[in-house]
N, C-alpha and C positions, 0 to 999 in steps of 0.2 A: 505513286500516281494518285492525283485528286480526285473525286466525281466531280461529275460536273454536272450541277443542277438544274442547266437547262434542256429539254426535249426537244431543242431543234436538229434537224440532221446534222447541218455543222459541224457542231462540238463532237457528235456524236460520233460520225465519220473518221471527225479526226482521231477521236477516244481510242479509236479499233484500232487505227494506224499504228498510233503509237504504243499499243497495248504488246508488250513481251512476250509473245509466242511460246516460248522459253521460259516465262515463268511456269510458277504451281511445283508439283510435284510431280512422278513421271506419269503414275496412270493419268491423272488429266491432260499433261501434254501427247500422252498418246491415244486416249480417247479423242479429245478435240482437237487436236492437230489431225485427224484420220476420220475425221465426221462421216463422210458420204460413205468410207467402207463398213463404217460401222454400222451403219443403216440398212445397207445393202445386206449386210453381215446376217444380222435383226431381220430383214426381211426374208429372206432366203431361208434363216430355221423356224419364222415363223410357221411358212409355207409346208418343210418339213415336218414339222410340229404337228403341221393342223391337221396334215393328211393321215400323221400317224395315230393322232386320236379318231380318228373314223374306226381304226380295230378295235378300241377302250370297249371292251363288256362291262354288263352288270350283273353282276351272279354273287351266290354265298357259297359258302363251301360248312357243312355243319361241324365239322373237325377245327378249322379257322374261328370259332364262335365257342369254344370251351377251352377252361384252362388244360389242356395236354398231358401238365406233369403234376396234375396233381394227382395222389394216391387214388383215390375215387373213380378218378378219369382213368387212368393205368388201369386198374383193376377191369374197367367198360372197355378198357382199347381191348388188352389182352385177352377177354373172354365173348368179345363180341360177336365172333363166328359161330361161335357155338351153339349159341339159343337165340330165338325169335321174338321182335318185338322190346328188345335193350334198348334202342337207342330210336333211330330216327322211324319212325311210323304214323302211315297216314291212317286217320279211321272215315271210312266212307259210311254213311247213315242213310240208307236209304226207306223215307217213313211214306205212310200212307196218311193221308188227311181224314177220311173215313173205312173204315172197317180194320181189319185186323190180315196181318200177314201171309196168312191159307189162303192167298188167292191165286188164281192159276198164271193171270196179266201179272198181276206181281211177282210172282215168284221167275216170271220168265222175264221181267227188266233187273232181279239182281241178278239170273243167267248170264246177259248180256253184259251187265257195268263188270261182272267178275270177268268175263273172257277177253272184254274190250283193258280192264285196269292190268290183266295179267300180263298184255302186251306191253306196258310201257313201259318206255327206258329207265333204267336201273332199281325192277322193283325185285325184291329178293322172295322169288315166283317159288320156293320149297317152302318156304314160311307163311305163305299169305294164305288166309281162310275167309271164308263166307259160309252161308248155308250150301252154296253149290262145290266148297273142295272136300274134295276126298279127308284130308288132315281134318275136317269137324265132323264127328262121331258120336254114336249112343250108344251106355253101354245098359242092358238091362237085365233083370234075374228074371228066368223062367224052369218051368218044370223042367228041363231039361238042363238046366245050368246057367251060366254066363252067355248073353246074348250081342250082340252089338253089330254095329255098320255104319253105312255112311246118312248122315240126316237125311239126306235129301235121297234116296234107295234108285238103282240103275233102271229099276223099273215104273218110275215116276214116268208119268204119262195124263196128268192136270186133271184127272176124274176127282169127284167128289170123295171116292176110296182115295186115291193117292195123296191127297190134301187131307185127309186125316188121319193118314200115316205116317205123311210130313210133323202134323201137329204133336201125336205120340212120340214120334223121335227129339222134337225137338224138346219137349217136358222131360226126356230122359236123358239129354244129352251135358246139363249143367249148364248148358249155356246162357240159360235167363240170365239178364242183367250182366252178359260178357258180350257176347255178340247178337242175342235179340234182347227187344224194347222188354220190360216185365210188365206192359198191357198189349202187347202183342201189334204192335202197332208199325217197329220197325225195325230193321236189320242191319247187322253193320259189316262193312266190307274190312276189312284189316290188311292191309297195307304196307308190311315192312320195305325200308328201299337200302340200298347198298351205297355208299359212298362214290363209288364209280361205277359207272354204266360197264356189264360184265362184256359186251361187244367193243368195244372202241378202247375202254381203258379211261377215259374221257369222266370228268364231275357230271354228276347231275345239274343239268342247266334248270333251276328254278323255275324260272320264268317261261320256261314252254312247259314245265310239270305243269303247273298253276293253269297255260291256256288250254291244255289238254284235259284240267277237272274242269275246268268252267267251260267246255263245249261240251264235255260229258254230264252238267247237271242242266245247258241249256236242251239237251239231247232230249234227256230222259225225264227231269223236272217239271212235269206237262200229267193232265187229267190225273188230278185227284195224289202224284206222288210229286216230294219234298227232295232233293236232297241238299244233307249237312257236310262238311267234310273241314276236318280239325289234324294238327299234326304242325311240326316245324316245318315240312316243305312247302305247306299251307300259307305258313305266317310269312316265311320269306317272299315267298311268290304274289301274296298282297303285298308287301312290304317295297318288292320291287316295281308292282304295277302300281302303285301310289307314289313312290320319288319320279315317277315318269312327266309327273307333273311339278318336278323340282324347277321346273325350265320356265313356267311361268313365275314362280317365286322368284328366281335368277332374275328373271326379267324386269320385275316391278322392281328388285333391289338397286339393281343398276338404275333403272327410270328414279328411286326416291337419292342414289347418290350422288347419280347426277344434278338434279334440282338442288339439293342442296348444298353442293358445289357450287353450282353458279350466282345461286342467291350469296354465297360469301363472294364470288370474286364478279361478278356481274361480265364475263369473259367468256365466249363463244369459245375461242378458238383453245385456249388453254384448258377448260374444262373437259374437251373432247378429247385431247391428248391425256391428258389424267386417267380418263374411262378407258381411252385405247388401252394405253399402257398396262392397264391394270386386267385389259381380258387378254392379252397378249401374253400375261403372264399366266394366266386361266389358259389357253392354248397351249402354251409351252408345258402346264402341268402336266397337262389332260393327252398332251401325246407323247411325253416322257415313259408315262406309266404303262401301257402294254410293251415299247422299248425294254423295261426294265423288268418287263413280269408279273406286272401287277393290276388288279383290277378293280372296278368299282364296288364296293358292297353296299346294303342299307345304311352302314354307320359312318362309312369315309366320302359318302356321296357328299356328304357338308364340308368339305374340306373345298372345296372351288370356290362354296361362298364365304369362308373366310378368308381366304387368298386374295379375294377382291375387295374382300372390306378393307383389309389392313394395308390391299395397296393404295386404294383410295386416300385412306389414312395419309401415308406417307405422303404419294403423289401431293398431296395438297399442299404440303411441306415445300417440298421443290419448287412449284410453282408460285408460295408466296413469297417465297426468297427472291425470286427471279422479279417477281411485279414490282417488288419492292426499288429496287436496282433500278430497272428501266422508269420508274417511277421519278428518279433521282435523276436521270438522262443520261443511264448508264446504256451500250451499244449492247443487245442481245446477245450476243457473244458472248462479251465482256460480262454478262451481267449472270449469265446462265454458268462458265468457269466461278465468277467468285460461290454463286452459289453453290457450285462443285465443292471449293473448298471446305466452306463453309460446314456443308453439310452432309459430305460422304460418310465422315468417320462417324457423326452423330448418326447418320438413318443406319450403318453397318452394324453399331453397336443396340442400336434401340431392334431392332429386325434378331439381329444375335438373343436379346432380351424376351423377343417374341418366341424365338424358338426353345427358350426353357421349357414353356409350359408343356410344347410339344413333346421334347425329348426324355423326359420325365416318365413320359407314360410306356417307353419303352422297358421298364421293369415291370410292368406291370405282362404275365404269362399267358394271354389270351392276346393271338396271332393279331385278330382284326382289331384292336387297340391297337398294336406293334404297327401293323400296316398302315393304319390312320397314323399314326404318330412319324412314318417316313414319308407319308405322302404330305404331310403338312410340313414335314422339313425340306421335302423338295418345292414345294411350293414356297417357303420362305429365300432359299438358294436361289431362283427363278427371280422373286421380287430386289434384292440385291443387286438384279441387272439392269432389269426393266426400269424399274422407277427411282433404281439411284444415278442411273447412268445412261439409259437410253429414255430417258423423258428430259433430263436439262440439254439433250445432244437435240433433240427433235424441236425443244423450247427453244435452243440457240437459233431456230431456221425462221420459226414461225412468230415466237418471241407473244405477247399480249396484246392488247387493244391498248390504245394510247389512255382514251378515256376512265379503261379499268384502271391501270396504272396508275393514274391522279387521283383515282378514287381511292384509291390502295394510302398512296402515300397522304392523302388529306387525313382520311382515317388514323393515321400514324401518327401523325402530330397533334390532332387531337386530343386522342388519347395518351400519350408518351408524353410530349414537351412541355402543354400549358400549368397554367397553378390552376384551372379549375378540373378536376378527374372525371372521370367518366363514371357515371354512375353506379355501373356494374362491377365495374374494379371497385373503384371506391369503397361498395359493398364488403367485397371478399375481404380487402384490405385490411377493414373492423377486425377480422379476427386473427391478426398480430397483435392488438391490444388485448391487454389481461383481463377485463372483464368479457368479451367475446371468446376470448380464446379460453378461456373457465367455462363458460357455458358450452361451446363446441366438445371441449373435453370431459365435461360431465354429462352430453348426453351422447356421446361417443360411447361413454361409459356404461351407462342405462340400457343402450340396445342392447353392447357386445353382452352384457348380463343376460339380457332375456334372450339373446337370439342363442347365448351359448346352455342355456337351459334346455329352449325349446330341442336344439340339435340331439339332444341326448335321445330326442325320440326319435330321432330317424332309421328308418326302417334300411337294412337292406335285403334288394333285392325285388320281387315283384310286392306290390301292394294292393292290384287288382286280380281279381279273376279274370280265366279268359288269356289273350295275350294285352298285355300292357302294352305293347310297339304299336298297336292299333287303337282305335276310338272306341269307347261302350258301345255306341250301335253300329259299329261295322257289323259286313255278313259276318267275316269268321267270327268274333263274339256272339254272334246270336247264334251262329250252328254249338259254339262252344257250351252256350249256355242250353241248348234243345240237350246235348251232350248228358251234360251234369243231371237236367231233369230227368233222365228218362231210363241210363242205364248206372249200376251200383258198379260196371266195370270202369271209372270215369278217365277222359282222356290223361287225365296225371297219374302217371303211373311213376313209384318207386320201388326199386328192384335190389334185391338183398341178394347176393350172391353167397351160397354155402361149400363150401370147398371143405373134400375129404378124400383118402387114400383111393386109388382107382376102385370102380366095382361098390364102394360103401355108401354112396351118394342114398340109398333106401334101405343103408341097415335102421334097428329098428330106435339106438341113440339119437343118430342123423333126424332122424324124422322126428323125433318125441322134440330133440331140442329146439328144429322150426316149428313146430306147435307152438312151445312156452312162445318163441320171440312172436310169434302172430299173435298171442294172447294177450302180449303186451301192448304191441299195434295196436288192436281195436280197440284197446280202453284211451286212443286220444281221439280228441272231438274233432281231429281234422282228417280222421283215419274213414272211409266208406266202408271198406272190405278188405280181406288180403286172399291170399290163392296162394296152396304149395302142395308138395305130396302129400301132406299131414293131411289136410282136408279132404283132397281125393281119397286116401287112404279110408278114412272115418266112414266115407260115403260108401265105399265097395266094401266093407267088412258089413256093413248092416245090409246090403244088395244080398251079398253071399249066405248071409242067414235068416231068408224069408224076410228081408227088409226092415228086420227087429229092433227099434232106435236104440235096445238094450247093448247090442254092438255097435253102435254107433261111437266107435274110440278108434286108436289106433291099432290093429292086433299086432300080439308079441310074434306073433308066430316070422319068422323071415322066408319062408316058400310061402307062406300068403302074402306080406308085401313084394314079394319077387314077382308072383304074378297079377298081383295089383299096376305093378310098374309098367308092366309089359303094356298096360292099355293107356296110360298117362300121355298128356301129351307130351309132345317134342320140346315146347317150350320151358317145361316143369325141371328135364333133368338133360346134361350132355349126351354122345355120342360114348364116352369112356366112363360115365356113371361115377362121375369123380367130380361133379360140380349140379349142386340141386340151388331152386330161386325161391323164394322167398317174393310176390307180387303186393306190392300196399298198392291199394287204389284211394287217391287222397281226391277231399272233395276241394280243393284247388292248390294253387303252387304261393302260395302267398309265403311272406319270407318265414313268419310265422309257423307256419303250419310246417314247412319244410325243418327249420332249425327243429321243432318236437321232435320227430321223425328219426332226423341225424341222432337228436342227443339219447334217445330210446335205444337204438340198434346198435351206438360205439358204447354204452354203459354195458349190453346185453353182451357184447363180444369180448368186452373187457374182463364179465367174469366167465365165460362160457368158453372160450375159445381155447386151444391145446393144441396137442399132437395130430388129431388125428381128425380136427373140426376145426373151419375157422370161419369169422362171419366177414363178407368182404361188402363194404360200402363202394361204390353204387351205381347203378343203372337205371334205363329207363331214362322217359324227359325229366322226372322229376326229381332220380338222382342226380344228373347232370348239372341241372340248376341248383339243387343244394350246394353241390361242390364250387363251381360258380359263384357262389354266396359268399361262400366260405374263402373264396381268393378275391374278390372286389371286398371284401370288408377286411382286408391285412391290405388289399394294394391302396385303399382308399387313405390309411395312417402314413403310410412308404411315399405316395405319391403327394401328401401336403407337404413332409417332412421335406423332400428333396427338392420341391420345386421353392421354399422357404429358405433353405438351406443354400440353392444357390441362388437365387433374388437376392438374398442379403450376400453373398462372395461377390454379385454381377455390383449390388449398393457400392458396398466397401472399397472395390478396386473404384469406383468413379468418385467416391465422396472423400473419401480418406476420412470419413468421423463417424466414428460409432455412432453419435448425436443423430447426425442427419440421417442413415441408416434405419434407426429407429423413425423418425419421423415419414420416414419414407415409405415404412412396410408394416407400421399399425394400422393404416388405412387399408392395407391391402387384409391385413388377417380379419379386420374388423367386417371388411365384405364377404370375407369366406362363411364369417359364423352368420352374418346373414342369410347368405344364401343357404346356408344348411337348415334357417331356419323357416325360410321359404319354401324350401323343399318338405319340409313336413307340413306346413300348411296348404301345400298343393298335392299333399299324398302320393309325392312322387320319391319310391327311393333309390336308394345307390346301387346300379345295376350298369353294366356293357355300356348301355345308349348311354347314362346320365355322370359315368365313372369320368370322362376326359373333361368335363365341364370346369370345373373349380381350376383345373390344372389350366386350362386354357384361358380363366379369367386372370388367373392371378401374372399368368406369363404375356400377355398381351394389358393387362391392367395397370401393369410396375411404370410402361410408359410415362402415365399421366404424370407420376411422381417424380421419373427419371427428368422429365422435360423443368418441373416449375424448381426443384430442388436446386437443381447443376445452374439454373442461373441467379436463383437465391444466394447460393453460397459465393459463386463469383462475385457479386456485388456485396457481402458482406464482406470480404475476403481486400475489397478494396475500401470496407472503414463507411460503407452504408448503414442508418440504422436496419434493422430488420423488418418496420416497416416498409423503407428506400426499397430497401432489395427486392420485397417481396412484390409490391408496387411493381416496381419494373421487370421483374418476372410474369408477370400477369399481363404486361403491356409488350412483353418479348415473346412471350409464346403462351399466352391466355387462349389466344383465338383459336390457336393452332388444337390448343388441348379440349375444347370445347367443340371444335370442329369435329375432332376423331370421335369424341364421345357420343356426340350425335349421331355422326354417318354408324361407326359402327353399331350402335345401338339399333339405330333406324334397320339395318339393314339385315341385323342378327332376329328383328322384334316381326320381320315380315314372315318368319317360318313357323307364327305363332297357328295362322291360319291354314297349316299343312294339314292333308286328312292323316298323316302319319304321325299318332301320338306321340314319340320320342322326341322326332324335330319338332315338334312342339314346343313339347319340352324344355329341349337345350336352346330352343330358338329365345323362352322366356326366361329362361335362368340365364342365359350369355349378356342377353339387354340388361340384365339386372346387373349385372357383374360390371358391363362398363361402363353403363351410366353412375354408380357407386364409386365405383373408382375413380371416377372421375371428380365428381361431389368430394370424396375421399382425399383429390389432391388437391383441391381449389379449398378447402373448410377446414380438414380437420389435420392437414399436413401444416401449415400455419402457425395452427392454433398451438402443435405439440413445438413446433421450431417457436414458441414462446417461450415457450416451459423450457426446451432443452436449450435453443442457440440463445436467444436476445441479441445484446450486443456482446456477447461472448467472444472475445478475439479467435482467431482460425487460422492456422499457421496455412502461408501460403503455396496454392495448389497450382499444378501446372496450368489448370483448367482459367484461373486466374488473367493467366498470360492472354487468353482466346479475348479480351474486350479490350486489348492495346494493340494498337496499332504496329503492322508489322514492319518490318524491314525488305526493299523491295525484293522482289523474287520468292517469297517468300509466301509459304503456301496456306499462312494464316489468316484471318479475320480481317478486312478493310473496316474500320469502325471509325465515323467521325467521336473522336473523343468527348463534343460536348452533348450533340445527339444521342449518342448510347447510339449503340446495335439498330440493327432497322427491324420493326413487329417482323414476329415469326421467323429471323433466324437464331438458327441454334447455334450455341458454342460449339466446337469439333469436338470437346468430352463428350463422353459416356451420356445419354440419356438420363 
């Protein structure tokens, strides 16, 4: 069957008439032969869909955010019951602006934040201290012996006596610079929380932790007192009350997709269907996921905005195929199947393409990666429907505006038919010739040198003090930094875990050997302080002998550390005295400072450790992130390898030439080592937030290539120079590849303005990645198919066959022979 070139109903009418019902292949004869149910189909899971994202939460879970199996973490899971203060804890600061903590008002608002914090859902209420629990204690020597109680004495009663009895316990209690300020200025609430609320069984919900500290410092943060309050439950609970406003980011994306949708096709009505499509499949994600158990976190929140960039992407695809056709005075029907044909296999396989990046990240052992990484593969499964199959079915009804059409198609002959080119091709065109394509490849060359230098400094892990997911002057960075200032116990804590035979946890080996390892601790410069029995120890043997700093050691004696132990606190040693800690308080978590730490404490165990002693890494937030460090910088080598690895398996099966393969996927690697090299210029390293990034450019990036290659090759394949070819790849899907680079850029570049540092982040390293990539296949993919193809014969590939014309019924390419292909469709090969 011919087109027929004129737009009048007529032709067109009759076109549909005579159009084969019965041609294509089955899924199109059974998608478009069954339209209205399939719609109705599409409507009705919408509806479903949309109701069941009304249940979607937004929570963390702190166990979902570490790697699980690594030694480190094992070591924190299996010992975590045991002692206070491992793992997740909040610290509450509550400061005075003038005077000094011996005040009667004050002392009775941290009464009140300790009794009000005691109540709250899943805090782990035997571990928690302040000046007002019982657990903080002084112990002191008098004529009479060993004295002690509680800081704060039963018989406190706000007099100017009981306030300087307060002050004497608390100067004897060791706490300076643990839980009070060492100018006396302010106090800190301590906060361990349990993973499940011990009532319900139930996570800790973030998000009402967070509104329950922030009614509690709007409470009490009034005449003359501050409060500070730092900890992971902290970070997440801003983390989530900051993506709340992901919704207006959502929103301008979609507003700048749209505009620049329409500025390409100048079409009301098909633009809107593109946008539909594309949140319909945002709907479909977003109430899959509680369906399926799963729920939002700080890092997988961004998985809906790329689910709609990359459908837009696509969408755009289908519908220029379609304008194209009607353009030609093909019947919307008629015009919306060919582009079915046309382009099912190439968006199935290009979307297939997308999800490499995705599924890559599934080796990598920290849950909310893994989670992100199936929520963006259900997101991709989801777009496979919508906008390869239910956007040409809703096009068949609605079809384009007459006038875009014309515009579409004048466009096309333009640019494609005449002997004068259009300037911008023209452009690219240069560099299939040898002098262009020598200089594309020699400063190809130039960067990947420097950017592959720069990379070697990239850090991983955090780079800032503070939390890095957040902005330098967020609250929590400034309570973070009041933090740092003010007490030597500082929120970074690493925690050495010493394991010994039952009962020997303070014989007198045990303790002398945590001494040496603390002695090594404090000589690094990122080390504040440590804390163990050794030190208590030191402190009560000089108590015990009139305070004589001459004892000021550890004693040999074992019934004197026996009843040294007895006053220690809970935190220092287990319940079976068969595991003592070892606390580093580091003056931040920088990746730095943590690798010191790690390498100090596994050298110290390496020669120390035996039968009957062993040192176990690590606890505390600041072990945790070591370990963390230590699995993003093995997953960050696994996760290039793999997702390269198959990019080029996804090349090879569509090109069938090592040659092109190559030219395919040096652009790709060449943007990797940029963006690494970016990343060290934005002093951003490789952590949780910033680990899926690379991954997701390069599996979403291969696009660009997959699209100009696969129609390069077909037209050399049929005896084009490689000029010819590349020319009319630029004129076949230029627009299309220009298009994406944009929209997604645009739309990845809007979460620069997030107040949540990370999306930041990823929002500027994503734009970078596929505007590059894209540059990447219009310049320097070219320039290498100089060097490799030329006119290089190419044995003939099936993909070949997709620009001849087919045999009727037949579910391949309609292509007027002498016009070539109509702009923007794709051959049915591989991307």
């Amino acid at each position: 069957m011919s087109h027929v070139h004129s737009p009048q109903d007529g032709p067109v009418i009759r076109e549909l008439r005579d159009f084969d019902r019965l041609s294509g292949s089955l899924p199109e004869r059974v998608l478009f032969n069954n339209r209205l149910v399939i719609v109705l189909i599409c409507l009705l899971v919408t509806l479903a869909l949309g109701y069941q994202s009304l249940g979607l939460s937004l929570n963390a879970a702190f166990e979902k955010m570490i790697p699980v199996r690594h030694p480190y973490i094992a070591n924190f899971l299996e010992h975590r019951g045991q002692l206070a203060g491992m793992g997740n804890t909040l610290r509450i600061a509550v400061a005075r602006e003038n005077g000094t903590i011996f005040d009667a008002d004050y002392l009775e608002t941290v009464r009140k934040i300790t009794d009000e914090v005691f109540l709250f859902p899943g805090v782990d209420r035997p571990y928690m201290k302040s000046l007002w629990t019982p657990a903080v204690r002084w112990t002191g020597v008098t004529e009479e012996g060993l004295d002690g109680g509680p800081v704060i004495p039963d018989d406190y009663d706000g007099s100017p006596a009981s306030l300087e009895r307060v002050r004497l316990n608390v100067e004897r209690s060791g706490e300076i610079g643990q839980l009070v300020a060492a100018n006396y200025q302010s106090s800190i609430v301590l906060v361990p929380l349990q993973e499940r609320v011990a009532e319900t069984g139930a996570r800790i919900d973030y998000h009402d932790l967070s509104r329950r500290i922030e009614a509690l410092r709007a409470k009490y943060g009034h005449d003359g007192i501050r409060i500070h309050v730092t900890g992971f439950a902290k970070v997440v609970g801003d983390l989530i009350d900051g993506l709340q406003q992901v919704m207006v980011f959502f929103a301008i994306a979609i507003a700048i997709c749209t505009l620049v949708l329409f500025g390409y096709t100048r079409c009301l009505r098909s633009t809107l269907l593109v946008v539909l499509c594309s949140l319909i499949a945002v709907v479909w994600l977003l109430g899959l996921l509680p369906t399926l158990g799963y729920e939002l976190d700080p890092y997988s929140v961004l998985v809906p905005f790329l689910v709609f960039a990359i459908g837009m992407s696509h969408g755009a695809q289908k519908m220029n195929g379609i304008m194209q056709d009607i353009g030609r005075g093909t019947h919307r029907l008629v015009a919306a199947r060919y582009t079915f044909r046309r382009l099912f296999l190439a968006g199935l396989t290009a979307l297939l393409a997308d999800a490499v990046g995705f599924a890559v990240l599934m080796v990598i052992e920290i849950q909310v990666i893994q989670d992100l990484a199936v929520m963006a593969s259900i997101g991709v499964a989801v777009l496979i429907f919508t906008n390869l199959v239910l956007l040409p079915i809703l096009l068949s009804y609605t079809g384009v505006s007459p006038a875009a059409a014309q515009r579409s198609l004048r466009a096309e002959q333009s640019v494609g038919g005449g002997a004068r080119k259009h300037p911008f091709w023209a452009f690219l065109d240069l560099f299939t010739q040898r002098r262009w394509a020598a200089v594309a490849v020699g400063v190809a060359a130039l960067m990947g040198g420097a950017g592959l230098a720069a990379s070697f400094q990239l850090k991983i892990g955090d780079t800032d003090p503070g939390a890095p997911e957040l902005r330098p002057d967020s609250r929590y960075n400034r309570d973070n930094a009041f933090m740092v200032a003010n007490y030597a116990a500082s929120s970074d804590v690493y925690i050495v875990m010493v394991k010994t035979p039952q009962y020997a946890c303070a014989h007198y080996a045990t303790v002398m050997a945590a001494d040496s390892l603390e002695l090594e601790l404090q000589q690094l410069p990122g080390v504040e302080s440590t804390s163990s029995l050794a030190g208590l120890a030191k402190v009560a043997a000089a108590g015990m002998n009139e305070g004589s700093l001459k004892w000021f050691e550890v004693p040999r004696s074992q019934d004197m550390l026996n009843a040294i132990i007895t006053r220690a606190p809970r935190e220092l040693f287990n319940q079976n005295c068969d595991m003592t800690t070892v606390y580093v308080y580091l003056k931040d978590h920088k990746a730095d400072t943590l690798a010191s730490v790690v390498r100090t404490v596994e050298a110290f165990a390496a020669r120390h450790d035996g039968d009957e002693i062993r040192f176990l890494n690590a606890a505390g937030n600041a072990g945790i992130e070591a370990a963390t460090n230590i699995v993003v910088k093995k997953a960050n080598v696994d996760m290039l390898l793999l997702v390269y690895a198959a990019v080029i398996v996804l090349a090879f099966i569509t090109f069938r030439s090592w040659r092109a393969v190559v030219c395919a996927v040096l652009p790709l690697m060449l943007t990797s080592v940029l963006c690494e090299a970016l990343m060290v210029a934005l002093n951003i390293g490789v952590k949780v937030a910033t680990l899926p990034v690379i991954a997701l450019g390069v599996g979403i990036g291969v696009d660009y290539a997959l699209y100009v290659m696969t129609v390069t090759l077909v037209r050399l394949r049929e005896g084009a120079s490689l000029s010819e070819a590349y020319y009319k790849a630029l004129t076949f899907t230029g627009k299309v590849v220009v298009l994406t680079g944009v929209t997604l850029g645009i739309a990845v570049a809007t979460w620069a303005f997030s107040p949540i540092k990370f999306q930041a982040d990823m929002g500027i390293l994503l734009a970078f990645m596929f505007v590059w990539n894209m540059l990447g296949a219009l310049i320097l993919l070219p320039a290498l198919a100089y060097l490799l193809l030329g006119r290089r014969a190419v044995s003939e590939h099936p993909a070949a066959q997709m620009s001849r014309p087919p045999a009727p019924g037949n579910a391949g390419v309609v292509v007027d022979a002498a016009a070539g292909p109509p702009d923007g469709v794709l051959p049915a090969a591989v991307r």
